[in-house]
N, C-alpha and C positions, 0 to 999 in steps of 0.2 A: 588204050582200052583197059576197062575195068576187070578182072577174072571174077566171076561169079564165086563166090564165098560159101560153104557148107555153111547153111544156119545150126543145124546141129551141135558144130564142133565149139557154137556160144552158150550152149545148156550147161555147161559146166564153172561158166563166169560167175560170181555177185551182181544181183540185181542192182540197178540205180536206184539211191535213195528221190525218194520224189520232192518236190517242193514244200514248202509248210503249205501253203496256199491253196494247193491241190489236196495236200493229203487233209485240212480241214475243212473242204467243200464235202470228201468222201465221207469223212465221218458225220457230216451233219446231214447228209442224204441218208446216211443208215439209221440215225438216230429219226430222222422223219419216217422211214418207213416199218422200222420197230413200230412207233407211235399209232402210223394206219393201224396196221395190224393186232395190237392191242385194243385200240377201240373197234375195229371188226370184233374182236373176240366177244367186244363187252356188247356189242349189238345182236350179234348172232345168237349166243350163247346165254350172257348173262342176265340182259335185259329180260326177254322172254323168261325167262324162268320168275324173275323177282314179281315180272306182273302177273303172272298164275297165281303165283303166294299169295299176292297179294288181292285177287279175286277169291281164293278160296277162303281168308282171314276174314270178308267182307261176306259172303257164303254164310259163315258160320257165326256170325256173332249177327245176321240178321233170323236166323231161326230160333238163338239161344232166348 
């Protein structure tokens, strides 16, 4: 029989390095969802503002 092992007493080990394989699946999921996230900003945020400008440039060069 096995004796059950304190997980604890392995907090103080080095991590295993992981595979290349794995570890450039991780980065390319973080780089796609940088990427969501950036274009949310540019929907949420950016956009709307640029098309007010742009009704109000149109606003005012149709009264001038």
């Amino acid at each position: 029989m096995q004796k059950n092992s304190n997980p604890f007493k392995n907090l103080n080990t080095k991590p295993k390095q992981l595979p290349v394989e794995i570890r450039k699946k991780v980065m390319d999921d973080v780089a796609i969802a940088s990427l969501f996230m950036d274009l949310t900003f540019l929907v949420t945020d950016s956009y709307p503002s640029a098309l007010k400008g742009l009704f109000k440039t149109i606003d005012n060069n149709e009264f001038n």
